[in-house]
PyMOL Python script that loads the backbone (N, CA, C, O; Angstrom):
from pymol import cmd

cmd.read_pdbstr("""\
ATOM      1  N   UNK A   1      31.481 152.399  89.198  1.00  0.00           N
ATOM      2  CA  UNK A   1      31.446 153.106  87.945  1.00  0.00           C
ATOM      3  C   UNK A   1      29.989 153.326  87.557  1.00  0.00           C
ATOM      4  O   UNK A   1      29.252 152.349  87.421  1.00  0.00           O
ATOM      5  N   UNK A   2      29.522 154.617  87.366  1.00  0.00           N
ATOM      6  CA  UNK A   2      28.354 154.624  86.729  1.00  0.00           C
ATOM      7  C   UNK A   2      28.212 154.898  85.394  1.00  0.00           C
ATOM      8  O   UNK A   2      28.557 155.882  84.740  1.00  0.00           O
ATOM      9  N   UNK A   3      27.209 153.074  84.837  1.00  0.00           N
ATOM     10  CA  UNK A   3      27.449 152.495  83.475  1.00  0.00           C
ATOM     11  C   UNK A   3      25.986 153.587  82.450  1.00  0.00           C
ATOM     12  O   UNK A   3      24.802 153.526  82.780  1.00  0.00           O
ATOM     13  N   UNK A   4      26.341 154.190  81.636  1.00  0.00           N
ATOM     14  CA  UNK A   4      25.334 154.533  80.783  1.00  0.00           C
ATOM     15  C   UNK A   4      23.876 153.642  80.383  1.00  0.00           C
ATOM     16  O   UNK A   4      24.199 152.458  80.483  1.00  0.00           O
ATOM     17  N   UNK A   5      22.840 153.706  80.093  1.00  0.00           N
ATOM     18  CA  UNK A   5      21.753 153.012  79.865  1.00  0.00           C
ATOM     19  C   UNK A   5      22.363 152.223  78.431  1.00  0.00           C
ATOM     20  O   UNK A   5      22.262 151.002  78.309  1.00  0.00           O
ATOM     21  N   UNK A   6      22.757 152.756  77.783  1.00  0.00           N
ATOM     22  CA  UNK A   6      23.224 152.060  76.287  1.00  0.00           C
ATOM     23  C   UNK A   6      24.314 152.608  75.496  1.00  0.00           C
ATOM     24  O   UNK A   6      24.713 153.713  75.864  1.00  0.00           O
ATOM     25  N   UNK A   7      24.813 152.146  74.617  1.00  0.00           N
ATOM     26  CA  UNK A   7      25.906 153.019  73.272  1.00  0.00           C
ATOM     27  C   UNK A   7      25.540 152.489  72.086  1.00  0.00           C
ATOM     28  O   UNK A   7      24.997 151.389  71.985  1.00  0.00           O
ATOM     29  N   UNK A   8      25.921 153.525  70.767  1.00  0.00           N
ATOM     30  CA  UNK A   8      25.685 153.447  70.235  1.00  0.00           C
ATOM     31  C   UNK A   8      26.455 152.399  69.449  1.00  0.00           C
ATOM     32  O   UNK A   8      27.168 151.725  70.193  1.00  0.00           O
ATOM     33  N   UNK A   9      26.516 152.093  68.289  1.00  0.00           N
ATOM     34  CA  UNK A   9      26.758 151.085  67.109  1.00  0.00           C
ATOM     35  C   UNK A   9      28.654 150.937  67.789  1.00  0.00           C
ATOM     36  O   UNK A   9      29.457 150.272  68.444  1.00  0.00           O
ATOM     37  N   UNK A  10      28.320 152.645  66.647  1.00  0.00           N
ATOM     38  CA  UNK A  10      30.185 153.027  66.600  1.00  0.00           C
ATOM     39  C   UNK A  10      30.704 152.432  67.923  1.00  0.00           C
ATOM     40  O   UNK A  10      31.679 151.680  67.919  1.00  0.00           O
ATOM     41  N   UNK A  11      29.845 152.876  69.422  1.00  0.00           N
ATOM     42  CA  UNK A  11      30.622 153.446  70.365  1.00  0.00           C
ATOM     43  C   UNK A  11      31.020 151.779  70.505  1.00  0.00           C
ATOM     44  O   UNK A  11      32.115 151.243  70.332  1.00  0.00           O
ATOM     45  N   UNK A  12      29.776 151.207  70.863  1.00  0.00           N
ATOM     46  CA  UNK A  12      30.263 149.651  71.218  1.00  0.00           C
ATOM     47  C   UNK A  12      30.946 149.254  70.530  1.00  0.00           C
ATOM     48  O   UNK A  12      31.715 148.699  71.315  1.00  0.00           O
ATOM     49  N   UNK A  13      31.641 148.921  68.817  1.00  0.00           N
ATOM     50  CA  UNK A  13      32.634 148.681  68.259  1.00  0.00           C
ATOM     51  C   UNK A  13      34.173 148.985  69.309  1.00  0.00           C
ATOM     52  O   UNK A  13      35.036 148.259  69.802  1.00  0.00           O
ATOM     53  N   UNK A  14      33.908 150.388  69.283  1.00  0.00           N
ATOM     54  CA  UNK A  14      35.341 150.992  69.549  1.00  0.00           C
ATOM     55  C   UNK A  14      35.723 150.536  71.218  1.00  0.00           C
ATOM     56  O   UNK A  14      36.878 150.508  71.642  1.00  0.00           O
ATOM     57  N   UNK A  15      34.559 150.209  72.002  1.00  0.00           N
ATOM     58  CA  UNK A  15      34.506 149.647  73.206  1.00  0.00           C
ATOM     59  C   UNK A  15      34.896 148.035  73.487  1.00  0.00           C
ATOM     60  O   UNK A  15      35.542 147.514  74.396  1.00  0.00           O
ATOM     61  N   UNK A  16      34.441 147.657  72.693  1.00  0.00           N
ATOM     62  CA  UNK A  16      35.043 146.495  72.389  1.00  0.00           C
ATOM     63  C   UNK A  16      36.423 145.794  71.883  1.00  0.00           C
ATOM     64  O   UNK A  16      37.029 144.802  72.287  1.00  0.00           O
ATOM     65  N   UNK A  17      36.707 146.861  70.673  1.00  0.00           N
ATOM     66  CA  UNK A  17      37.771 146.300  70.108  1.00  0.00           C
ATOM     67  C   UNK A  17      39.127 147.395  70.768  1.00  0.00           C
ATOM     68  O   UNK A  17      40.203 147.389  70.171  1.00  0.00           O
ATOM     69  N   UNK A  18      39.016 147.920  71.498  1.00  0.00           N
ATOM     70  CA  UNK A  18      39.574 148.569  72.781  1.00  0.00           C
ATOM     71  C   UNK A  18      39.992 147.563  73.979  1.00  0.00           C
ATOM     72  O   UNK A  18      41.187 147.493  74.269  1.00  0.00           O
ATOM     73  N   UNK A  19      38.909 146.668  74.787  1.00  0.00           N
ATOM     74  CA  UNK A  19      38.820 145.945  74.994  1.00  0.00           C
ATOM     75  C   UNK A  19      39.625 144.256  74.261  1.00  0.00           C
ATOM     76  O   UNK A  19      40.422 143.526  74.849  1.00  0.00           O
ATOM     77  N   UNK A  20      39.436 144.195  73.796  1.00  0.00           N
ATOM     78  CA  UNK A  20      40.139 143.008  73.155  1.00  0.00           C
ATOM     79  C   UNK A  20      41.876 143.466  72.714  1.00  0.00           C
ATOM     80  O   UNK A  20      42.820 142.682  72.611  1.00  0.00           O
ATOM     81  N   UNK A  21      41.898 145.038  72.499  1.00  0.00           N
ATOM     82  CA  UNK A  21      43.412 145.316  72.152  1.00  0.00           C
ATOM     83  C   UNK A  21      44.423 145.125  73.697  1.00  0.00           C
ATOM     84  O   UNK A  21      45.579 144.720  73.815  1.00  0.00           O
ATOM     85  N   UNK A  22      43.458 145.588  74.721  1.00  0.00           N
ATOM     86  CA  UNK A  22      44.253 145.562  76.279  1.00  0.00           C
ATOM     87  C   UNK A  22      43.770 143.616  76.463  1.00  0.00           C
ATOM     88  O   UNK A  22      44.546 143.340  77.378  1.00  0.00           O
ATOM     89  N   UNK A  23      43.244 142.674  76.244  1.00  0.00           N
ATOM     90  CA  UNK A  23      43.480 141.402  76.692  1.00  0.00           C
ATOM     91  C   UNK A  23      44.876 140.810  75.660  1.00  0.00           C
ATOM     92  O   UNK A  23      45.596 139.880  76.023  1.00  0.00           O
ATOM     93  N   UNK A  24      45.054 141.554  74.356  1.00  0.00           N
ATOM     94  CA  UNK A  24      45.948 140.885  73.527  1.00  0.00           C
ATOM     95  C   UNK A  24      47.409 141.528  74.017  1.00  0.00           C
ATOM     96  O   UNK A  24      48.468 140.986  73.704  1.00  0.00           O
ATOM     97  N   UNK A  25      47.355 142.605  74.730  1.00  0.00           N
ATOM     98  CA  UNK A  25      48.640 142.999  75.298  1.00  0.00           C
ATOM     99  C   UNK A  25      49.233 142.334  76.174  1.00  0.00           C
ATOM    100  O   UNK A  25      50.461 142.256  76.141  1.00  0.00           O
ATOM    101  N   UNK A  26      48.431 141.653  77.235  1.00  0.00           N
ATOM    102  CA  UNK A  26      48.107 140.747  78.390  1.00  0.00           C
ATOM    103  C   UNK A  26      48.280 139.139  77.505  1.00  0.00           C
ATOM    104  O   UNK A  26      47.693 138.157  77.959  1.00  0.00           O
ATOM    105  N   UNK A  27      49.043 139.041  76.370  1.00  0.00           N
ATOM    106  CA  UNK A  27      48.869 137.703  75.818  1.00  0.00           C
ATOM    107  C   UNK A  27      47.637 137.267  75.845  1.00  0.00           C
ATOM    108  O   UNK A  27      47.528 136.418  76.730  1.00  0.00           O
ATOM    109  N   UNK A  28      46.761 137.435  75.345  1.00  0.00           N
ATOM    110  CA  UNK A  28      45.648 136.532  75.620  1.00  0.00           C
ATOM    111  C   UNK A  28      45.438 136.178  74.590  1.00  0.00           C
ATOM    112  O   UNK A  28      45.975 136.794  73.669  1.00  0.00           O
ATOM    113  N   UNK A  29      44.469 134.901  74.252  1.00  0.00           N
ATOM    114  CA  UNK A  29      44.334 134.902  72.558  1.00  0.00           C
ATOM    115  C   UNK A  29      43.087 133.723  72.579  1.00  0.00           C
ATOM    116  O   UNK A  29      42.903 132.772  73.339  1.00  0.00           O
ATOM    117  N   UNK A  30      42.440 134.142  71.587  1.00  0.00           N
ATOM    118  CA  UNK A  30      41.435 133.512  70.896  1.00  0.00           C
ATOM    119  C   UNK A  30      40.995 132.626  69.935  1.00  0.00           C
ATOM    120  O   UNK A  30      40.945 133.136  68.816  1.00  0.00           O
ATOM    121  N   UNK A  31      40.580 131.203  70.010  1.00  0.00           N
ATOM    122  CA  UNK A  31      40.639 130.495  68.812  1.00  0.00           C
ATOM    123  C   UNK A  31      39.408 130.950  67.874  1.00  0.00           C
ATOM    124  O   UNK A  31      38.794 131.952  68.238  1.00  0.00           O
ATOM    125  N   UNK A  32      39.099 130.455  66.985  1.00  0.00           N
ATOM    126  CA  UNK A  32      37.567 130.274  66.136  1.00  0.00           C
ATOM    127  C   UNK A  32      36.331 130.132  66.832  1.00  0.00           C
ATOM    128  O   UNK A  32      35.404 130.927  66.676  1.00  0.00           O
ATOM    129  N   UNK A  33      36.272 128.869  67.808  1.00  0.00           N
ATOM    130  CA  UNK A  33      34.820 128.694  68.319  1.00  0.00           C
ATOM    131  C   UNK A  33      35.167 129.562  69.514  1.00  0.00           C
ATOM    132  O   UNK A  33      34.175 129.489  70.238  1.00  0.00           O
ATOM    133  N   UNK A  34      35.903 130.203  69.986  1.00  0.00           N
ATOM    134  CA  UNK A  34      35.535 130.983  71.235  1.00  0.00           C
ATOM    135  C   UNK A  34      35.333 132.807  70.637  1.00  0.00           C
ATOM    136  O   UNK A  34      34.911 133.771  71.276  1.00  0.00           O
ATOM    137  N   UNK A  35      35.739 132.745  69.443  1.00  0.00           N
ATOM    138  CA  UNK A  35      35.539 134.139  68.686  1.00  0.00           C
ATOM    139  C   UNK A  35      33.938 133.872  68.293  1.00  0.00           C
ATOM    140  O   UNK A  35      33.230 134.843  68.562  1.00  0.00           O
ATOM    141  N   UNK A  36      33.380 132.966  67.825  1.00  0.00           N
ATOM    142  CA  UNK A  36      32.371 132.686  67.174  1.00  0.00           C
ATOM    143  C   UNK A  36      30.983 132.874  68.461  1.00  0.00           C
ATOM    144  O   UNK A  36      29.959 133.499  68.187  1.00  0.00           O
ATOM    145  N   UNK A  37      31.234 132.159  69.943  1.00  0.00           N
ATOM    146  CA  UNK A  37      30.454 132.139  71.072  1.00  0.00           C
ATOM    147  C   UNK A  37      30.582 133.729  71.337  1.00  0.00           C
ATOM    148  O   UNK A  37      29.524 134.334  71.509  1.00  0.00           O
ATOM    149  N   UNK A  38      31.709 134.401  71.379  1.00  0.00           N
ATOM    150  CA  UNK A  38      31.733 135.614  71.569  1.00  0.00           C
ATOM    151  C   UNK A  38      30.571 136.338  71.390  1.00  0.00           C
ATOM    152  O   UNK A  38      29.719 136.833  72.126  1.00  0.00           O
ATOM    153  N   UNK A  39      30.863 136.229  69.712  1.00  0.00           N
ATOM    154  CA  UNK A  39      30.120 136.717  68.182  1.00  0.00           C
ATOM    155  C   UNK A  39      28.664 136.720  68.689  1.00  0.00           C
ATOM    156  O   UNK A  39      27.873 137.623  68.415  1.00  0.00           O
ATOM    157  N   UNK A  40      28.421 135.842  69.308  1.00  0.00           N
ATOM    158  CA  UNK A  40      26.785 134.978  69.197  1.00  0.00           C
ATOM    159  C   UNK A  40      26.650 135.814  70.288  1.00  0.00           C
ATOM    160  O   UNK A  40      25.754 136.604  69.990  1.00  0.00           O
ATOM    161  N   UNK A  41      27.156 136.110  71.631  1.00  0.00           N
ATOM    162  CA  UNK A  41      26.631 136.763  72.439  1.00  0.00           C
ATOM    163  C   UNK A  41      26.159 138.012  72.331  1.00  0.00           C
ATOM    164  O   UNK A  41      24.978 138.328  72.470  1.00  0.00           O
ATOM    165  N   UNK A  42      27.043 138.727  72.088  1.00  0.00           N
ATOM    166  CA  UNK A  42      26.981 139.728  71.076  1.00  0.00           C
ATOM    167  C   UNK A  42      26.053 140.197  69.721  1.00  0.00           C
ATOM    168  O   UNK A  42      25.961 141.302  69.188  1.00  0.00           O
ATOM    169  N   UNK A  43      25.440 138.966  69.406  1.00  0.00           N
ATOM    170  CA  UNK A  43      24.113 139.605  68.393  1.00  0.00           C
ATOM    171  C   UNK A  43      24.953 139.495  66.874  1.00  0.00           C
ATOM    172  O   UNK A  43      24.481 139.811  65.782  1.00  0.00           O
ATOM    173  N   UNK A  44      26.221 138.997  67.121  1.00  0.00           N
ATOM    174  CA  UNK A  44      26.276 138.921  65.639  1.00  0.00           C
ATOM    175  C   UNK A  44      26.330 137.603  65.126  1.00  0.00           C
ATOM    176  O   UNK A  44      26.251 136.663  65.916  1.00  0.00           O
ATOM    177  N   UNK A  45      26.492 137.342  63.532  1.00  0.00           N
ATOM    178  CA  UNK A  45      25.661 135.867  63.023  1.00  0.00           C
ATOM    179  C   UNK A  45      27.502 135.549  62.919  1.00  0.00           C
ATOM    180  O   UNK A  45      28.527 136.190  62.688  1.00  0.00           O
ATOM    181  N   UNK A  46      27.089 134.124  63.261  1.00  0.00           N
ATOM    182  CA  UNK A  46      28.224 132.993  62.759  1.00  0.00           C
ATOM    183  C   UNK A  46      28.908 133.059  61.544  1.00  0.00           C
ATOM    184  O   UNK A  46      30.110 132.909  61.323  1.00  0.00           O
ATOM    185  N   UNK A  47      27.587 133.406  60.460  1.00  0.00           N
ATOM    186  CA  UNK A  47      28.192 133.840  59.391  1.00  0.00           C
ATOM    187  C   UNK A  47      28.810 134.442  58.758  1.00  0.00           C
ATOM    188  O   UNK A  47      29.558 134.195  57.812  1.00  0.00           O
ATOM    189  N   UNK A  48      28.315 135.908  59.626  1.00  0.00           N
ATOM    190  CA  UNK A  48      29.522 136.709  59.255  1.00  0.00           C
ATOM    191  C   UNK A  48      30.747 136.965  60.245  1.00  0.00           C
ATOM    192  O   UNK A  48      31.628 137.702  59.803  1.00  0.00           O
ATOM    193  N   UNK A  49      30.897 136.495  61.416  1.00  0.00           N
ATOM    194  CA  UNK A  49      32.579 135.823  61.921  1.00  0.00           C
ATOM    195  C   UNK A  49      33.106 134.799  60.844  1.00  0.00           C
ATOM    196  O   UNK A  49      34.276 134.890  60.471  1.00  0.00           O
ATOM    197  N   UNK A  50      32.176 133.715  60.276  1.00  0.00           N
ATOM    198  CA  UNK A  50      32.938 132.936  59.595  1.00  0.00           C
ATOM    199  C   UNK A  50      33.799 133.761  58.525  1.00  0.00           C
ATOM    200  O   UNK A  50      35.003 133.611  58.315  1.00  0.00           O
ATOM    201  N   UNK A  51      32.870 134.728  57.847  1.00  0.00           N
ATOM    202  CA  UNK A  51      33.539 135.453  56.612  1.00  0.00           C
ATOM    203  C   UNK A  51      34.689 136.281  56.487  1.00  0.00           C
ATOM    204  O   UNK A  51      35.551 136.423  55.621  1.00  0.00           O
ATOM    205  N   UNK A  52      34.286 137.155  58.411  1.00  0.00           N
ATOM    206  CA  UNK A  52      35.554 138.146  59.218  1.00  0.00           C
ATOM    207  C   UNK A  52      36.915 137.250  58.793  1.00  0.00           C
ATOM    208  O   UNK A  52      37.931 137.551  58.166  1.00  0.00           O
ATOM    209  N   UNK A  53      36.363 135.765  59.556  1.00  0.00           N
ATOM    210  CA  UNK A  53      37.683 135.053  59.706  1.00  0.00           C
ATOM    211  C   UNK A  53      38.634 134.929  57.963  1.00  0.00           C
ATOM    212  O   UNK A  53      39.666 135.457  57.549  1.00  0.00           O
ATOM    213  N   UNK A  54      37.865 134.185  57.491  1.00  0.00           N
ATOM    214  CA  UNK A  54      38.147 134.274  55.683  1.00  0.00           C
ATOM    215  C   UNK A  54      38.988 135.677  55.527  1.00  0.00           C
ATOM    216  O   UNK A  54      40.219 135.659  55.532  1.00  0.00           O
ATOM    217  N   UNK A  55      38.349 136.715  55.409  1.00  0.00           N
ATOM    218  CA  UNK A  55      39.171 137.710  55.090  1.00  0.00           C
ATOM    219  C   UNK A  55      40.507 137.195  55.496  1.00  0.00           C
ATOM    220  O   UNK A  55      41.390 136.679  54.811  1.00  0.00           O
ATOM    221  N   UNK A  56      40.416 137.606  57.526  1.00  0.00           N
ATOM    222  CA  UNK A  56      41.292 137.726  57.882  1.00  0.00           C
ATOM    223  C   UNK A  56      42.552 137.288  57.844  1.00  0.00           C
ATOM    224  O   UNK A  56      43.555 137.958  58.091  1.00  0.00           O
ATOM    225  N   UNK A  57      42.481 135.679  57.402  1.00  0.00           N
ATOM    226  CA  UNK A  57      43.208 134.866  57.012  1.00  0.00           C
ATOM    227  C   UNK A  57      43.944 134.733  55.550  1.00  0.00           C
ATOM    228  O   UNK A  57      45.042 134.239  55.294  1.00  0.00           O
ATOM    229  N   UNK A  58      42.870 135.403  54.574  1.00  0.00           N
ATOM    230  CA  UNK A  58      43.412 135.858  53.018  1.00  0.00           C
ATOM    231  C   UNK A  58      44.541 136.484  53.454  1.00  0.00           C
ATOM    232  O   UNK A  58      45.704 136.093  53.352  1.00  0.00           O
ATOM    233  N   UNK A  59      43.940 137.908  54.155  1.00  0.00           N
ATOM    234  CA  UNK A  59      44.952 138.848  54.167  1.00  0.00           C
ATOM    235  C   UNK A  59      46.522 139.188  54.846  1.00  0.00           C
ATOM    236  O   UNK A  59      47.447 139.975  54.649  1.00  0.00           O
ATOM    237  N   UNK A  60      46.004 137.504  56.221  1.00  0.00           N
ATOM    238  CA  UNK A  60      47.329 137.709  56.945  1.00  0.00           C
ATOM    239  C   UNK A  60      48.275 136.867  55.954  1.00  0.00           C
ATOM    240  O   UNK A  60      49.495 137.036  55.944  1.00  0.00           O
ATOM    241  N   UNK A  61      47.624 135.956  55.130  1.00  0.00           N
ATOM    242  CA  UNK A  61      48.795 134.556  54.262  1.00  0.00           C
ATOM    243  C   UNK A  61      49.206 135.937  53.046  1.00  0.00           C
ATOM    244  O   UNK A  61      50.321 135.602  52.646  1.00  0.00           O
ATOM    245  N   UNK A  62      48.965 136.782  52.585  1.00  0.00           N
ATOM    246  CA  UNK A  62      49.144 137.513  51.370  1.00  0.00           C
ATOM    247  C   UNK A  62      50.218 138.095  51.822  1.00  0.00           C
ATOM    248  O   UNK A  62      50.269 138.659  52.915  1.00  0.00           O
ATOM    249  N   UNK A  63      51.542 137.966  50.692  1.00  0.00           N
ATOM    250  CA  UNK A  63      52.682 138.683  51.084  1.00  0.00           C
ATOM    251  C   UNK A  63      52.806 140.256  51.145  1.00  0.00           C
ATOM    252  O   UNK A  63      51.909 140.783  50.486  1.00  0.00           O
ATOM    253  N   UNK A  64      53.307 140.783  51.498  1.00  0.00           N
ATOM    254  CA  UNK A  64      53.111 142.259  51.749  1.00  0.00           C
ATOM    255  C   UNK A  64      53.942 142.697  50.217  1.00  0.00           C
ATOM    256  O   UNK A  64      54.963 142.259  49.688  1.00  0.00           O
ATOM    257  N   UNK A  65      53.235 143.467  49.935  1.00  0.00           N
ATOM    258  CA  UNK A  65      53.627 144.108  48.617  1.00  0.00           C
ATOM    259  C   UNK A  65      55.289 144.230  48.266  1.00  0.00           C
ATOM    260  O   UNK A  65      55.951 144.351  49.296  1.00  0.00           O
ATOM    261  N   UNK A  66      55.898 144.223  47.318  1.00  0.00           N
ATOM    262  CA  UNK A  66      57.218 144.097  47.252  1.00  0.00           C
ATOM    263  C   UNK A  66      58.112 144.914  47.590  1.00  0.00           C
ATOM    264  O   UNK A  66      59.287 144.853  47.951  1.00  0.00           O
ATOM    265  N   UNK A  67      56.851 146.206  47.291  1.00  0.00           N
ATOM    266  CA  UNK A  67      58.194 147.482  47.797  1.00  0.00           C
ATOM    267  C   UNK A  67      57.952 147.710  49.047  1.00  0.00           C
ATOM    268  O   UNK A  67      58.662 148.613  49.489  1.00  0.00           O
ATOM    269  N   UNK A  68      56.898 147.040  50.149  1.00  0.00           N
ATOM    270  CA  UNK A  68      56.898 147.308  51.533  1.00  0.00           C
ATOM    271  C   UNK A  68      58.203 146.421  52.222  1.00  0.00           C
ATOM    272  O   UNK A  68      58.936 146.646  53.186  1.00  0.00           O
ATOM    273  N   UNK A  69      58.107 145.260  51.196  1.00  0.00           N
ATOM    274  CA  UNK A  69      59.194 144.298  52.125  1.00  0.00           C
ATOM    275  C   UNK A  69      61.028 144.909  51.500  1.00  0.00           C
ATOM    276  O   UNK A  69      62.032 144.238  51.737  1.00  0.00           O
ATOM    277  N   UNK A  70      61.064 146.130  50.789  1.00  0.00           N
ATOM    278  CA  UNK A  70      62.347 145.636  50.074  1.00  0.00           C
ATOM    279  C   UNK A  70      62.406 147.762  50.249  1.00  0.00           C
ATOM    280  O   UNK A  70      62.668 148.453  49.264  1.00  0.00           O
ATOM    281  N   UNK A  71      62.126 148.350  51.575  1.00  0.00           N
ATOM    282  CA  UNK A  71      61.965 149.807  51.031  1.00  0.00           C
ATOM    283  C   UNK A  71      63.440 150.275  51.099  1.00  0.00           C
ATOM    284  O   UNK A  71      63.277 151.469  50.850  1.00  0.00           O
ATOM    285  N   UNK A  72      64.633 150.133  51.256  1.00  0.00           N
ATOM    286  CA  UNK A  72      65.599 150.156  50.953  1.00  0.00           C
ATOM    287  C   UNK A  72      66.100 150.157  49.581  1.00  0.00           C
ATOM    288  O   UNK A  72      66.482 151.268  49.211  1.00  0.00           O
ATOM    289  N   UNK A  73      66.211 149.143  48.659  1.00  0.00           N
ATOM    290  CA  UNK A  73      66.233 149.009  47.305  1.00  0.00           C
ATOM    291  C   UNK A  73      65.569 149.524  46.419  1.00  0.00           C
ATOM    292  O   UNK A  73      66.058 149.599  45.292  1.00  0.00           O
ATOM    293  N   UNK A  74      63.818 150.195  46.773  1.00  0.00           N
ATOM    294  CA  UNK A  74      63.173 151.381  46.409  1.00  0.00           C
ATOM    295  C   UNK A  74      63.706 152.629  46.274  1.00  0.00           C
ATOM    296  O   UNK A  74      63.739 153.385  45.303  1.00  0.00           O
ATOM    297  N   UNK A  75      64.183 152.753  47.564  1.00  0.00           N
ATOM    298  CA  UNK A  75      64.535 153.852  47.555  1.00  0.00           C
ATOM    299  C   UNK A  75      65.741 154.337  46.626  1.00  0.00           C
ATOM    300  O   UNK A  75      65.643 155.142  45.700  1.00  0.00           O
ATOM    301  N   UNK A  76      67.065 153.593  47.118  1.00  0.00           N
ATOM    302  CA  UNK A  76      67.931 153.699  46.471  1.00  0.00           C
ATOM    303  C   UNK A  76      67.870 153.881  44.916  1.00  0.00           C
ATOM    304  O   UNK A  76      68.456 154.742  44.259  1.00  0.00           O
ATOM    305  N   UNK A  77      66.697 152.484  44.277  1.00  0.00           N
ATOM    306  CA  UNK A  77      66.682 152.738  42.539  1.00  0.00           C
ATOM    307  C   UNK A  77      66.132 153.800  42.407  1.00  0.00           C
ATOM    308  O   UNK A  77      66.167 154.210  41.247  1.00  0.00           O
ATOM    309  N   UNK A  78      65.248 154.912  43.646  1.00  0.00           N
ATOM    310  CA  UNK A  78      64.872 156.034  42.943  1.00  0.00           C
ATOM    311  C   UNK A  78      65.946 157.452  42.972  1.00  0.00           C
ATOM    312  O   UNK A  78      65.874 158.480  42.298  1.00  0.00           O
ATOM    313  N   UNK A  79      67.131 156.973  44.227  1.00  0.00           N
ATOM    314  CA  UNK A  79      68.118 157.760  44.210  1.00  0.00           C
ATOM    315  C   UNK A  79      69.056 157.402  42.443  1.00  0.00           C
ATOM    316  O   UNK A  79      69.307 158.215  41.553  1.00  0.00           O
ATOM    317  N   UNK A  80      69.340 156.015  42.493  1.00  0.00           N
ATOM    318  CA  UNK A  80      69.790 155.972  40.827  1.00  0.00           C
ATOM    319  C   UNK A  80      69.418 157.099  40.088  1.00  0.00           C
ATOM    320  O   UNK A  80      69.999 158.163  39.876  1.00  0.00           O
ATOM    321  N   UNK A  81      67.977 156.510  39.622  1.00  0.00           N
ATOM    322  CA  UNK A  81      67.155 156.949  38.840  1.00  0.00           C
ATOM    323  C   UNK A  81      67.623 158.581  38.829  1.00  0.00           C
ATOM    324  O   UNK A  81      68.228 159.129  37.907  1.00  0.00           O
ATOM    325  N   UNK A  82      67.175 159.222  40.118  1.00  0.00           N
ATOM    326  CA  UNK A  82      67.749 160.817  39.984  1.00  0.00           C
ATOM    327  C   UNK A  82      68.982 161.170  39.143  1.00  0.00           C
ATOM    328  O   UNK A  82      68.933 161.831  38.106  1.00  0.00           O
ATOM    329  N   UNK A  83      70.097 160.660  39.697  1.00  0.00           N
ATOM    330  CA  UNK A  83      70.964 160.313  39.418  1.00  0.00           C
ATOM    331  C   UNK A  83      71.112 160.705  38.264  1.00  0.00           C
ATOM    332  O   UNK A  83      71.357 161.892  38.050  1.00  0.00           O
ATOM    333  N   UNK A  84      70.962 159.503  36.929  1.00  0.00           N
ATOM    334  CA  UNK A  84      71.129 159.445  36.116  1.00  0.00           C
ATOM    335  C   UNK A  84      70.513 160.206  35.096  1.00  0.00           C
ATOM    336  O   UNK A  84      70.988 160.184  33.961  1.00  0.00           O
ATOM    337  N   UNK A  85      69.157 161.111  35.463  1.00  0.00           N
ATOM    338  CA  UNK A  85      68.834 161.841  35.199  1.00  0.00           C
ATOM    339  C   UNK A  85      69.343 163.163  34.811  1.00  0.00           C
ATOM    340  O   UNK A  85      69.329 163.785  33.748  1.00  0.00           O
ATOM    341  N   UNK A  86      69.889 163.458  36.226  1.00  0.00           N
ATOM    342  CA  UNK A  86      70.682 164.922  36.141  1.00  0.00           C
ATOM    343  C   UNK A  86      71.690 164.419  35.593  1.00  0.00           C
ATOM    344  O   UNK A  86      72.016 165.448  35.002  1.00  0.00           O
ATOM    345  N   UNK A  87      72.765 163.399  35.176  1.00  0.00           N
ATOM    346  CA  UNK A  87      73.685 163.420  34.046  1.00  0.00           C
ATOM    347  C   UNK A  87      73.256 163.773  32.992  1.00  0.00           C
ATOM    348  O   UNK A  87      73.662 164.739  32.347  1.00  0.00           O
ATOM    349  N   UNK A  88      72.446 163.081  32.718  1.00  0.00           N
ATOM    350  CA  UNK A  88      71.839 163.250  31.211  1.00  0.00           C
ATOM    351  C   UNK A  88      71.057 164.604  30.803  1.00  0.00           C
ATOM    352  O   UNK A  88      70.974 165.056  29.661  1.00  0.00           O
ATOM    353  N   UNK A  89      70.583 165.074  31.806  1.00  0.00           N
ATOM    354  CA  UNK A  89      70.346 166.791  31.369  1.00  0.00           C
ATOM    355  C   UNK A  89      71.603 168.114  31.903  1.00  0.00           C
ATOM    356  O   UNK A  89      71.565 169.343  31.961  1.00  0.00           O
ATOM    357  N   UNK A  90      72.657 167.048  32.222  1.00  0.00           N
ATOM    358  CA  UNK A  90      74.046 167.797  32.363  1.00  0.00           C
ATOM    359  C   UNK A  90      74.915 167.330  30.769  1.00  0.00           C
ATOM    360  O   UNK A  90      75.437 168.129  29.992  1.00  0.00           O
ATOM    361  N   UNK A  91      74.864 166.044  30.643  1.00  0.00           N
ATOM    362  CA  UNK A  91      75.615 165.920  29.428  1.00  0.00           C
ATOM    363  C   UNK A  91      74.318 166.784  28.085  1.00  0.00           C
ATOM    364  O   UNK A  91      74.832 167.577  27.297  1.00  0.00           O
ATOM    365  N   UNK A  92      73.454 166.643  28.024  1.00  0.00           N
ATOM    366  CA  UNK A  92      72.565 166.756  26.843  1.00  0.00           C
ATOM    367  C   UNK A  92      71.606 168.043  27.795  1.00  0.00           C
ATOM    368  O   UNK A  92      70.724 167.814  28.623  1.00  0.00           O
ATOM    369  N   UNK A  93      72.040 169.173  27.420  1.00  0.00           N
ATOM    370  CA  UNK A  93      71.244 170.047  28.165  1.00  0.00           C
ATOM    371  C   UNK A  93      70.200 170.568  27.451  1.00  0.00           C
ATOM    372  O   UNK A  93      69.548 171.314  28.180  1.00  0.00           O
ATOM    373  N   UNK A  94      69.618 170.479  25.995  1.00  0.00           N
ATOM    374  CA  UNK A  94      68.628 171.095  25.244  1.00  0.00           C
ATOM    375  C   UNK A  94      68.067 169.681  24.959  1.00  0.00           C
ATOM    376  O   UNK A  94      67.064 169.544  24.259  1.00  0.00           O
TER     377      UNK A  94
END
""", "prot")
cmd.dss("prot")
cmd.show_as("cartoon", "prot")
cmd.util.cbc("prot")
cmd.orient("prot")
């Protein structure tokens, strides 16, 4: 394969996390200190993997919004809702 002299910011992001999407298909998986040695090889600070991780972890424990987990019963109260609407501008038309 002939490898380019360098890439840019974006490109290496998308090269990477490209990369890591085909080892996670392949089961593979990563703890903290082997994300963190990664990190370090890579030029980025501990600190901010530590913080990546923080997020990441807020956001995976946070329940998914109510109407993502329940879009059935959304829907339907907005079929009601119609519903009862057009009665009421069928019974009460002015």
């Amino acid at each position: 394969m002939n490898e380019r002299p360098g890439f840019g910011d974006a490109e290496a992001k998308r090269i990477i996390k490209r990369a890591a999407e085909i080892d996670a298909e392949q089961g593979r998986q990563l703890d903290a200190p082997a994300l963190r040695e990664i990190a370090t090889e890579a030029g980025i600070s501990p600190l901010a993997v530590d913080r990546a991780l923080q997020e990441h972890e807020a956001t995976s424990l946070a329940p998914a919004p109510w109407r993502k987990r329940h879009p059935i019963i959304v829907t339907l109260a907005a079929i009601v809702a119609a519903l009862a609407l057009y009665a009421l501008l069928r019974i009460f038309p002015n």
